[in-house]
N, C-alpha and C positions, 0 to 999 in steps of 0.2 A: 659698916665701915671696915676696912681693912687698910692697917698700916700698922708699921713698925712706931712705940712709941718709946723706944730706947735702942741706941746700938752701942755695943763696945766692939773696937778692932785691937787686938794686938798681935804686934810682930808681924803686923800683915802689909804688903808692899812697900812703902813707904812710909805706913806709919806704924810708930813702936808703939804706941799707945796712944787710941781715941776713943773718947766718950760721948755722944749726944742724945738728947734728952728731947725728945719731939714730942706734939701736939694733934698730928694727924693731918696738917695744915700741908701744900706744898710746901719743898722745901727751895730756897735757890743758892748755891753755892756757890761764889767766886773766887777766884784768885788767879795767878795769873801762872803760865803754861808751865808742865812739870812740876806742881805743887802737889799734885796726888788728890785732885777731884774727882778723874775718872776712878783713882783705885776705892774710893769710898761708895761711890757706885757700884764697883766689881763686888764689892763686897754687900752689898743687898742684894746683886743679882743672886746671891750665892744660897737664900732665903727661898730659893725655888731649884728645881732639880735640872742636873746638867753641869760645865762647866762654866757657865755663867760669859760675861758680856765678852771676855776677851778669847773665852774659849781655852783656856790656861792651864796647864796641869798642877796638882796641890803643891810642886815642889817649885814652879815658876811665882806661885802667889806667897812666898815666906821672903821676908823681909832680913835683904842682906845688909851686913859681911854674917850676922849669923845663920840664917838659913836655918834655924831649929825645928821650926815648924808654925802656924799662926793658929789664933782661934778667934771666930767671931761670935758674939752672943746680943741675944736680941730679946724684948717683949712685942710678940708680934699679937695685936688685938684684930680678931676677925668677927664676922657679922656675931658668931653664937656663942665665941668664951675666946678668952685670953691665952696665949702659949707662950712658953719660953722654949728659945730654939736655940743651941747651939750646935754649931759646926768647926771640927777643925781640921787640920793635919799634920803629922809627927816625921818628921824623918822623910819627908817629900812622899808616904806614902798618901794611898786614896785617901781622900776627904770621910771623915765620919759625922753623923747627923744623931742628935740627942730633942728629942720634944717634951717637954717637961719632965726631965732628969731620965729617961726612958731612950733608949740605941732605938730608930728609927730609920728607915728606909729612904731611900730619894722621893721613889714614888708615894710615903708615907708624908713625906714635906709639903709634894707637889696637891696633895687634895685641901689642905687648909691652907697656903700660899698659894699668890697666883702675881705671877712677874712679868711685864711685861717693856722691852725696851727697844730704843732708837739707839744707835752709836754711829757716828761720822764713818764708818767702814761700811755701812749700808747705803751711803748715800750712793753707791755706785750699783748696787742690788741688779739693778736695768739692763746696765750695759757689760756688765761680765759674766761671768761663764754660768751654766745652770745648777751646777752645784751647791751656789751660792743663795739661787733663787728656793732650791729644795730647803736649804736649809731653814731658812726667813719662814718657811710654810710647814716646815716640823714643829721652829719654833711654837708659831700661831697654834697650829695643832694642839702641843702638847701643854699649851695652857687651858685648854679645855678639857684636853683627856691626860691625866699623868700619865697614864699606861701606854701612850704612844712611845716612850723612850724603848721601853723595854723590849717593843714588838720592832721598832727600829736595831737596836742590839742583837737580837735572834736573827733579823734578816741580812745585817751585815755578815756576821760569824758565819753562816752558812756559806752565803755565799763567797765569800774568802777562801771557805774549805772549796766549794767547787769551782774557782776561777782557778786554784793550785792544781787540780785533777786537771783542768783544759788546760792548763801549762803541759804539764807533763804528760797529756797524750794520751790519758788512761780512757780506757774505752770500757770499760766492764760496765755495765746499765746498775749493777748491784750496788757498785758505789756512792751512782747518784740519786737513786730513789729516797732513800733518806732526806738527801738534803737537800731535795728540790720538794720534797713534801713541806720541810721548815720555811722554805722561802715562801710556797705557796699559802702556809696557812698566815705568815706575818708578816708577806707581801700585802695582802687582800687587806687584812685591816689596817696597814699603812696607807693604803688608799685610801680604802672606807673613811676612815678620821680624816685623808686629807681634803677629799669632795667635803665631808662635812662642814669643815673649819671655812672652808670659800662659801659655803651655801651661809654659815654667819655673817660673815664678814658679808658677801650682798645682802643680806635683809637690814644690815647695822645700816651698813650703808644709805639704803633706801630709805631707812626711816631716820634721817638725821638731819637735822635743824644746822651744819655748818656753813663753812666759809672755805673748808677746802674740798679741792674736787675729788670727784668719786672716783675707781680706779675700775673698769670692769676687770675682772682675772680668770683666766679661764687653764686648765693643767692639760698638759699634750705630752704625748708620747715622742720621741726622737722617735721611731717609726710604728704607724699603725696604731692600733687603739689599748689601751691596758685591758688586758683579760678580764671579761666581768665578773668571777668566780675564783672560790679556792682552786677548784677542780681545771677549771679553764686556764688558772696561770700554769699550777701543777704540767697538765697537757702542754702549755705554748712552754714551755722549758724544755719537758722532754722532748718533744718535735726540734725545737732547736738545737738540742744537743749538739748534731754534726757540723752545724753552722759555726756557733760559739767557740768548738770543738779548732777549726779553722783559724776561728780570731785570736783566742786564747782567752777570753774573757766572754762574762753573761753578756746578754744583749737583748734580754724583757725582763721588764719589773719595776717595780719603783720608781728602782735611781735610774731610770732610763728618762723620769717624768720632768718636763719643765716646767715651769711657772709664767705665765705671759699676760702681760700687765697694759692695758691701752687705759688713757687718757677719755673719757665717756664724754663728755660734752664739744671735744675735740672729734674723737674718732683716731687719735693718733697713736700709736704705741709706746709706751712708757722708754721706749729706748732713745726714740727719737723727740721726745720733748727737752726742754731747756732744763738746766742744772736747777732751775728754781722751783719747775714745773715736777721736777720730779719727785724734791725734795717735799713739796705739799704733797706727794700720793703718795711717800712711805708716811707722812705725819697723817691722811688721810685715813689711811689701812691703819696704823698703830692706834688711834682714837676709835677705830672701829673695833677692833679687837676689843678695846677697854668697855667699850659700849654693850660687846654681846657677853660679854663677861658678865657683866652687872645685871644684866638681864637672867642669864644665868646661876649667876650664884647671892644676887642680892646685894654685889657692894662691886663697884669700880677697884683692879686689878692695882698695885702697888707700881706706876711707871716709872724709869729713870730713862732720861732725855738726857743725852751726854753731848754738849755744844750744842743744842738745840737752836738756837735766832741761825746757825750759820744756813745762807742760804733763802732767809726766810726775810723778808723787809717786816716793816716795824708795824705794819696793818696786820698781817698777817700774825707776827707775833703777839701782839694785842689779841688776835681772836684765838689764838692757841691756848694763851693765858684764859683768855674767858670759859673758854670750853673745857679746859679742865679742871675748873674751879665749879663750873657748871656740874660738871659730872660727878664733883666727892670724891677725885680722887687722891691721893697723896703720892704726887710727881716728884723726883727726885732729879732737878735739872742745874747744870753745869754752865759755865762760863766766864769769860777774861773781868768783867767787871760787873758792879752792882748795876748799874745804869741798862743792860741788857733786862733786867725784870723789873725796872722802874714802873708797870704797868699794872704791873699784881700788887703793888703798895701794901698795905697790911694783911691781904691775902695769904700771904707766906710767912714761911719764918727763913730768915736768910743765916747762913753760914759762910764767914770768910776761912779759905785755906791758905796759910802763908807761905811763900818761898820754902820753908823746912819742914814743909808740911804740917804747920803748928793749926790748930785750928781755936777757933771762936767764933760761937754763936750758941745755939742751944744745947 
């Protein structure tokens, strides 16, 4: 099992002080819009490494007119012992992480947590830009591997420093040996991790007893195929050079990669399916995730579903409900009223959040 079975938030978005007291049971939260449901969500995302669901910097998540700074603290029980985890921020500066009373790393968070979420900003995943697609697939990624952040971080930094050399013209090859070596070596395993993460995600897939559809997903390059090698991205850089050199920016690696999502029993492309059709193939892929996880490490991944029914009719939500109660895992789902998880009945343990963000329930 893995779940939080206590949180405290203070000073954190909207609320100055919260306490809850859980079971390991789903949880379902209501109340109604701008009550600060999602921000108690933000704040378990925060329980795994990265900026969590909003994507927010430490000094946008402290709770004004003071703006001090917040801290969240947790008992987070995983399959082989118990941790206390606290996180906070002082002065809007970086988030700090402590695991029993011990200064701890992200990627030190990211190997005993394991986070994984749906937010209504994804529900458009399909239809805009690829960036957004990359993103969604770092995510997945880096629930598997912590270390994918870091190798992410090295590959942006580099190449930042060499899109500023293609600005300004610099031609000297001395300059860019270096940093096209950093890109090369933590390019390659950002791919490497990212085939992997889709190679899970199709076998979860394959081997699953649901009700929602499969999603095949396949990563393409905006031009040509990704270099199979360190040595081969290293090479298709340096050959580029003159080109890039032209545009003013890289133009292989990575972030050059899309994510492209068809509908499997359809044949149709995740773009072009209905608002409801697609909505099942990001709840499709996120139960997958939760699926190879547990496989993987022996216990279903910590979920939060933030407005989770919208989009989803009430069969469907009934079998989401089933399938996650099926799985063990401890979802953290959001919404306008209690009546939305009328189907989970003592399944869960429910939390009302009030207009002033007052909370009651566990």
């Amino acid at each position: 099992m893995l779940a939080l079975t206590s949180l405290t938030l203070s000073h954190f978005r909207s609320h100055l002080r919260a306490e809850l007291h859980l079971d390991g049971r789903p949880l379902a939260i209501h109340g109604p819009n701008g009550a600060g449901k999602t921000n108690i969500l933000e704040a378990v995302s925060l329980f795994s490494p990265g900026r969590g669901i909003r994507r927010a910097s430490a000094a946008e998540m402290a709770r004004r007119p003071e703006s001090v700074g917040w801290k969240l603290k947790g008992v987070l029980q995983a399959p082989d012992q118990t941790y206390e985890v606290e996180t906070w921020s002082e002065g809007g500066n970086a988030r700090q992480v402590k695991i029993d009373n011990k200064s701890a790393s992200q990627i030190a968070l990211g190997q005993i947590s394991r986070v994984v979420w749906l937010v209504p900003v994804m529900d458009r995943l399909w239809i805009e830009g690829a960036e957004g697609r990359r993103r969604f697939l770092d995510r997945v990624a880096l629930s598997f591997e912590p270390d994918h952040a870091e190798a992410s971080l090295t590959y942006e930094k580099a190449m930042r420093e060499r899109n500023r050399l293609l600005k300004e013209q610099v031609r000297d090859a001395a300059w860019y040996r270096v940093l096209e070596g950093q890109m090369a070596e933590a390019g390659h395993r950002i791919h490497a991790v990212r085939v992997a993460a889709l190679e899970a995600l199709r076998m979860a897939q394959e081997d699953a007893a649901t009700q929602f559809p499969a999603a095949e997903l396949e990563l393409v390059q905006a031009e040509g195929d990704m270099p199979a090698s360190t040595e081969d991205l290293r090479a298709a850089l340096e050959d580029g050079r003159s080109r890039d050199l032209a545009v003013g920016r890289t133009l292989v690696g990575p972030h050059r990669s899309d994510l492209i999502g068809t509908f499997a029993a359809k044949g149709v492309p995740a773009r072009d399916c209905s608002t409801g059709e697609q909505k099942a193939l990001l709840v499709s892929l996120i139960l997958s995730n939760a699926r190879a996880l547990a496989e993987m490490e022996g216990a279903p991944p910590i979920l939060l579903l933030d407005e989770v029914a919208a989009h989803l009719d009430a069969t469907r939500s009934a079998a989401l409900y089933d399938e996650i109660c099926a799985l063990g895992a401890q979802a953290w789902m959001t919404g306008t009223g209690p009546e939305l998880f009328a189907e989970l009945g003592d399944r869960a343990q429910v939390l009302e959040v009030g207009a002033d963000s007052s909370v009651s329930g566990p």
